[in-house]
N, C-alpha and C positions, 0 to 999 in steps of 0.2 A: 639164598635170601632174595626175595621178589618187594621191591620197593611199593609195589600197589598191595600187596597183602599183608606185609610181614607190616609190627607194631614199632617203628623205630622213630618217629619223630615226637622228640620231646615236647610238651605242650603243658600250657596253667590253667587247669581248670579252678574256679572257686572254690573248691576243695582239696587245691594242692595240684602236685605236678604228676605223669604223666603221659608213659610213652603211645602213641596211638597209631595208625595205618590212618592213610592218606583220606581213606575215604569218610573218616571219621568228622572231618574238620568245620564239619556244619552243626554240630552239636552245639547247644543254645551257650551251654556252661564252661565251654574253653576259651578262653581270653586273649591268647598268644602265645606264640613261639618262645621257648629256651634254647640255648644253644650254649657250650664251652667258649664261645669265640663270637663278638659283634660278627666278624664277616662271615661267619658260618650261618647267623641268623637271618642276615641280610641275602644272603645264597637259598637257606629253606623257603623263605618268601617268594622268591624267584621262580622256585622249583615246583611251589602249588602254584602258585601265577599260572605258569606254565602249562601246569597240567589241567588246570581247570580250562583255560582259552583251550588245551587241545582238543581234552573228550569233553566237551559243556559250555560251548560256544552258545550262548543266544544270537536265535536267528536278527533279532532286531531290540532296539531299546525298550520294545515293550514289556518282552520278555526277558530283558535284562532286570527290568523293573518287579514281573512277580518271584524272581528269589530273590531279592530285597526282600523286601514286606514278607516273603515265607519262603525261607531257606530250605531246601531238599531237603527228604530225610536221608541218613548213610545208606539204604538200599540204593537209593535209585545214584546217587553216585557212586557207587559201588557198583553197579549194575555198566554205567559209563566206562569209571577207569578201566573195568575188566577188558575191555575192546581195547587196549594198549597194552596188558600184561608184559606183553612177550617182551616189549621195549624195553623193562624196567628188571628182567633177572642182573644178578648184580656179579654174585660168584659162582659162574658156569664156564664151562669149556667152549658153548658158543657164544652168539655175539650179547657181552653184555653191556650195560648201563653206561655210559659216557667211554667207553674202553674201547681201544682198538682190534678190531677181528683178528688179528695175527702180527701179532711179532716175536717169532724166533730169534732174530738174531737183536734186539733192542738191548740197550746199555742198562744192566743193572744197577736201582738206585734207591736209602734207603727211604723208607715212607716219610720221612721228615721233608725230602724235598716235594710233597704235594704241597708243603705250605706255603704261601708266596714271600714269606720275610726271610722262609730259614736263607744263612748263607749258602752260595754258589759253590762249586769247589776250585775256582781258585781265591774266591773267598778263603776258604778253611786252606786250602795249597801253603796261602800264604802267611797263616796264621795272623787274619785280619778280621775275624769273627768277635769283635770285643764287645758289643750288647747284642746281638742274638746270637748265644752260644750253639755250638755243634753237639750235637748227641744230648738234648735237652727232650726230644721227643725219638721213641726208638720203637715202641708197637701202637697199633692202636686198633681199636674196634671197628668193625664193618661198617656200623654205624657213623662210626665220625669219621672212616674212610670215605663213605659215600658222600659226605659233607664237605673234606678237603677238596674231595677230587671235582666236585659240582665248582665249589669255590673259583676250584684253578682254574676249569676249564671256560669260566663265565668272566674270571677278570684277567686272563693269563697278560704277563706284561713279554715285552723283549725274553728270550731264555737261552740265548746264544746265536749261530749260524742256522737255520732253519728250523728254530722251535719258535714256531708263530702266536701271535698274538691273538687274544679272544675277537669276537665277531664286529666286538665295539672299539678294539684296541688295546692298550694293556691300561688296566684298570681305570675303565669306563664309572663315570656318575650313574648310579641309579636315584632314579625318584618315582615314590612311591606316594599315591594320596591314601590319606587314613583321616577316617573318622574322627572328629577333635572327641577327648575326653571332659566329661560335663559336672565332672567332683563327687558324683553320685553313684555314676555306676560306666563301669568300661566297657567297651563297645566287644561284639563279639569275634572271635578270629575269623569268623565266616566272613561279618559285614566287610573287614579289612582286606580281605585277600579280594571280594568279589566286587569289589569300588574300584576295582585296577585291571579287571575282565571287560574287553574289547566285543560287543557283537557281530557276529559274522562277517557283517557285510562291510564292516568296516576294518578287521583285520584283513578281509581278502583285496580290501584296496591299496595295502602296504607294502614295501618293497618285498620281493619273492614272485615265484611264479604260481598262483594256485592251480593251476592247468595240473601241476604233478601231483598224483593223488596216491603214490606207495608209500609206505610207513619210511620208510630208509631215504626219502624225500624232507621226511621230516626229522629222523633219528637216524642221523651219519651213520652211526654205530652198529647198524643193523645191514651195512652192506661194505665191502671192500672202502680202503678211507682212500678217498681222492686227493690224494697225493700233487704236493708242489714243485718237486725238484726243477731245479734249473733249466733244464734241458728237455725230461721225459716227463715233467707234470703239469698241475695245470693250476689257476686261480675259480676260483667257488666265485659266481658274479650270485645278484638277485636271479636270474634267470634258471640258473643249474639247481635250485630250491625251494621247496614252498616259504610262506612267509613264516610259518613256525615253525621254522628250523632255526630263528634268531633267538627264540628258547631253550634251543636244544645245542650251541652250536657248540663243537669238537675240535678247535684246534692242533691240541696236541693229540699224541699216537701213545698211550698210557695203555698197558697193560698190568692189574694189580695182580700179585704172586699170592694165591690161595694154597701153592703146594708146599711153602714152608713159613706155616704159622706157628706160633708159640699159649700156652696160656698165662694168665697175669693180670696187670694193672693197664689199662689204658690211660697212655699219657696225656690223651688229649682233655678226657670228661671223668675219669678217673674208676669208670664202673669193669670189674671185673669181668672178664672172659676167658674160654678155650680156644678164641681159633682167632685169636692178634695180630695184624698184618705188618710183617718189617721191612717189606721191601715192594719194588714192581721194579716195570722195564718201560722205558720208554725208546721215541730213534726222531730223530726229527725230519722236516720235510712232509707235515702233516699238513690238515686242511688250509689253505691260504683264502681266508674271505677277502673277496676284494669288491672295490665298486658302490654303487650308491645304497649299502642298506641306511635303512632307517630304524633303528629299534625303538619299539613304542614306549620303554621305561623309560629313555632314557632324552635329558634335551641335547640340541644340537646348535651346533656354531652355521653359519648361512653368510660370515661374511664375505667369501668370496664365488658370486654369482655361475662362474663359472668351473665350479668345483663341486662334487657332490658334499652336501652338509656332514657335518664331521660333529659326531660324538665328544661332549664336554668329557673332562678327564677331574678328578683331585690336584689341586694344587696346594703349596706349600702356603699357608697360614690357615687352614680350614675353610670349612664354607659359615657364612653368616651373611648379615641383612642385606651385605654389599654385592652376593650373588641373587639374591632374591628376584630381580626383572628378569634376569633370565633363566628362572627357573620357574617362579609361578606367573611373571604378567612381561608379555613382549608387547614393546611398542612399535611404532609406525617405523621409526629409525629403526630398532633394536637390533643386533645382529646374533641374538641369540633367540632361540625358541624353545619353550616348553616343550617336555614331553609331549608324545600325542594321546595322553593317558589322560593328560592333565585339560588338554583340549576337548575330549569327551566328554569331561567331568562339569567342564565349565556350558556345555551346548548341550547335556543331555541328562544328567545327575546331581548339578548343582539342586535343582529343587526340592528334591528325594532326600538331600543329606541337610539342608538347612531347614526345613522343617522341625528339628529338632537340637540340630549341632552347625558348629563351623568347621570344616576341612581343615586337614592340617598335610603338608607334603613333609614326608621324610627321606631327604638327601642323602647318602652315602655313599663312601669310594675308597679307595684306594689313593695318595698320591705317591705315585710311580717316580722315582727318576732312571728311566730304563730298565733294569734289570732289579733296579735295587728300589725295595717299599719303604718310603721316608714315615708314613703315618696310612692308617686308617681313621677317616672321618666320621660323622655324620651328625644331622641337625635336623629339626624339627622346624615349620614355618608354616605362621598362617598361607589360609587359601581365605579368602575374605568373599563372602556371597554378594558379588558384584555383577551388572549387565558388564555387556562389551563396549558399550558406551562410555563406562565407567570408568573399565580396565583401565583405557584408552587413556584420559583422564590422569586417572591413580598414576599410570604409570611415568606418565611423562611429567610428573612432580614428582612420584620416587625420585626420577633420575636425576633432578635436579640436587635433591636433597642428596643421595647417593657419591654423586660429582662432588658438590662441597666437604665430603667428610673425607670424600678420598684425597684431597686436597690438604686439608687439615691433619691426617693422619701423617699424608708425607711430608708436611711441615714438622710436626711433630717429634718423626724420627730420627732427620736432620737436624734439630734443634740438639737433640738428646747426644745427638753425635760430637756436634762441635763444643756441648760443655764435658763432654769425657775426653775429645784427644783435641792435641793442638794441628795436629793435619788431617781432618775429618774424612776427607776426597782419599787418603791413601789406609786409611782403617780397614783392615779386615775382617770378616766375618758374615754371621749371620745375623740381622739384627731384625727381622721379621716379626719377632717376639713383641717390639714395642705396637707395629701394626694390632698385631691379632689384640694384645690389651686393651687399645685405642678401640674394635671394632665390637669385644666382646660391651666395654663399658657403654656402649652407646648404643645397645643392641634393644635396649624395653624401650628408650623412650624414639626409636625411629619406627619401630610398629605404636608404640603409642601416635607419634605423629601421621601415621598411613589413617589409623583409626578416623580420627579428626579432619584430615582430607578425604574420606569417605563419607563420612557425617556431610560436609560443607559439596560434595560433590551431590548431594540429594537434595542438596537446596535447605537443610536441616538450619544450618548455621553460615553468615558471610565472614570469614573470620579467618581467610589465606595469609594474611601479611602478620596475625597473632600465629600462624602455624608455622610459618618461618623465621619469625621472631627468636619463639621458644626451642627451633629444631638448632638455630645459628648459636642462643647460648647455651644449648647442651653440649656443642662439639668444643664452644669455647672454654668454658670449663673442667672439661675433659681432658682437653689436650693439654691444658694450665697444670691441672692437677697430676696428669703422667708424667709431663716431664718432671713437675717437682718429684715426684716419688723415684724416678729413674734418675734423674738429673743429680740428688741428692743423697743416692743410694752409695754407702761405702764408709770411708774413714774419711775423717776430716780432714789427715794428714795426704789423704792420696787427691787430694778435688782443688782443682784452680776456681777459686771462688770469684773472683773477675773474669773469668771465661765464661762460668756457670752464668751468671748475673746477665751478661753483654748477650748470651744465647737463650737466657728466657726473654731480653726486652725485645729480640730479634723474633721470638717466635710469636707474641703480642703483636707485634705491628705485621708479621705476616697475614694471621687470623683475623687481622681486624681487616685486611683488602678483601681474604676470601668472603669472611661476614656479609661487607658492604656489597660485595658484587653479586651476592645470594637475593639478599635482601632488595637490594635498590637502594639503601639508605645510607647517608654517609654520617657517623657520629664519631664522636671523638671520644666516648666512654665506651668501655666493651660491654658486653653484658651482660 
């Protein structure tokens, strides 16, 4: 199986679904990506990403710009990927596809552990497996083998004593800009994948070394794996690599076992084959990225100056409007920064895509807690066709607005606490849940509000102290209305209804200081 030739990526064309070869994906009528699994999809995107920045780099925005307006035909990419073939054999005796050149003596393991949720073994050891069971996935096709294995190796978290973590860390934020959808008609998978293609000269200014110009520079995989052990190996800096190898990078030492296949059902995507894969081998002490990369998908933490920027990660309550400044607008303060995808977009693409549509970024990750995957995210958010002047602006009123809710939210929760238990401070658990409700319900009218300090930021309308008016009583009545629904959730017999009472007028007179101190205004009615 040869990934630039062979037809294995599912795809939706306006006629149905799909399966196609890589070089197909300029065709006008395909719409997007399918997949068995969001991170599986989220991984394929990555993987033409990748491939297109590798063989079909524009020399400059110009020519970033004529495939825009007129996509290649499949010859002449097809004519491209073939200059990489060799990189892309998948089940072969030499070096293949994200797989390690040699492990004899590696720990056999069965295919289920490529996926990052299944249980650990001392997980299953200890029969602790009680929502993702063991032996729920036991063969599976080439095709969603090459999908896990891409998966793993792009978001590998912690996996024990020397099985290292992906290039960004264990499960890195990706963001991606896509083409906003206009009700009409859906944008093409070509547009989508080639909105997120870097030219030349701005990929080769990224962390890596371009000086190295052999394939195994770029594709670990194609030469002995540089090994980290303690003593006898070594750490992968930007220097030991070109910069696209942050597409391709190989942590782990994965060899998949083609000599004993079975035919059947595949457990992942469910389509019938002969040649099902149930096991590999892995060993650890594989690549050890270390050092200042920068990945271009993904944004970065900068708050500490004298530290290289560190890849945002998944965190526990999802991503929504309250990660938004630091995913699509950094401010002057801000200590997070966009992608550098996203930065291109804004200094060299934004004209090319508002012309017709508004951008939209789509977030996705993993949140890790080490070893173990608590959730798979992701979300959708405007990109709003703004100068840098603007950003500037927009942004430093998000944050404002941003600040009060998160304010309001942790009132919120605390309120909700102290009418369930009579010692709040020694309550256990998670209660995260009232957060992400709070964030979800107030999530249209804070891009509504962005909208309206966009408008007023053009000079369109003077009308800032109406937009925090209406931003102060959506949170107030929100957080009014959560905790009644949580506050009052249960039996009547089980609710200290003086407690409840004493902790909504507690959480009124909290919201009414955040209000006033949003606003400027001091009133004695909420609103």
């Amino acid at each position: 199986m040869n990934l630039i030739h062979d037809n294995w990526i599912s795809v939706i064309r306006k006629g149905g679904k799909e399966k196609i070869a890589p070089w197909q994906i300029s065709e006008a009528d395909i719409t997007d990506i399918t997949a068995p699994r969001p991170d599986f999809k989220g991984a394929l995107f990555q993987f033409l990403i990748g491939l297109l920045q590798t063989a079909c780099p524009p020399e400059d925005t110009d020519e970033w710009k004529d495939w825009w307006d007129e996509p290649p035909e499949g010859g002449e990419l097809k004519k491209r990927f073939e200059k990489f073939a060799s990189a892309f054999e998948f089940d072969t005796d030499g070096p293949a596809f994200m797989q390690d050149s040699d492990l004899p003596d590696g720990e056999n393991k069965a295919v289920a552990a490529l996926l990052i949720e299944a249980p650990g073994g001392k997980t299953q050891k200890d029969n602790l497996d009680h929502f993702i069971k063991r032996d729920m996935v036991n063969a599976v096709c080439p095709h969603c083998a090459v999908m896990a294995l891409f998966t793993l190796q792009t978001n590998a978290p912690s996996g024990g004593v020397g099985h290292r973590v992906g290039l960004r860390g264990g499960g890195p934020l990706t963001t991606l800009v896509m083409p906003d959808e206009d009700g009409k008609e859906e944008s093409s998978l070509w547009k989508k994948l080639w909105l997120n293609i870097l030219p030349k000269e701005e990929m080769e200014s990224l962390s890596g070394n371009p000086k190295l110009k052999k394939e195994e520079d770029i594709f670990p995989w194609l030469a002995p794996t540089r090994t980290s052990e303690k003593k006898s190996g070594q750490d992968t800096l930007p220097t030991h690599a070109h910069p696209l190898q942050m597409y391709w990078g190989m942590p782990r030492r994965i060899r998949l076992d083609f000599s004993d296949t079975l035919s059947g059902t595949c457990d992942l995507c469910g389509e019938s084959g002969d040649r099902l894969i149930k096991q590999f081998r892995t060993k650890n002490y594989g690549i050890n990225y270390n050092g200042p990369w920068e990945h271009p998908l993904s944004p970065h933490n900068r708050s500490d100056p004298k530290k290289p920027p560190l890849p945002m990660h998944g965190q526990k309550g999802g991503i929504s409007y309250r990660h938004w400044l630091g995913l699509v607008v950094n401010t002057e303060n801000s200590k997070m920064q966009p992608a550098m995808i996203l930065h291109h977009y804004y200094e060299d693409k934004q004209d090319e895509i508002t012309e017709v549509r508004q951008a939209r970024l789509w977030a996705f990750g993993y949140d890790m807690d080490n070893m173990k995957a608590r959730c798979w995210y992701e979300s959708l958010m405007p990109v709003y066709p703004v100068s840098e002047k603007q950003r500037d602006v927009i942004g430093k009123q998000a944050e404002k607005f941003i600040e009060t809710a998160e304010k309001i939210a942790g009132n919120t929760r605390t309120a909700v606490k102290k009418a369930w238990f009579d010692r709040p401070g020694d309550a256990k658990g998670d209660f995260s849940f009232i957060d992400k409700s709070f964030w979800q319900n107030t999530e249209a009218a804070f891009y509504e509000c962005i909208r309206e300090v966009i408008e007023q930021a053009d000079g369109m309308e003077e009308k800032t102290d109406d937009i925090k008016e209406k931003w102060a009583k959506t949170l107030f009545q929100q957080s009014m209305a959560l905790f009644d629904q949580r506050a009052l959730s249960g039996s009547a017999e089980e609710k200290d209804m003086k407690r409840v009472i004493e902790s909504r007028q507690e959480l009124r007179k909290w919201n009414r200081v955040e209000r006033n101190k949003f606003t400027g205004k001091k009133k004695k009615s909420e609103p």
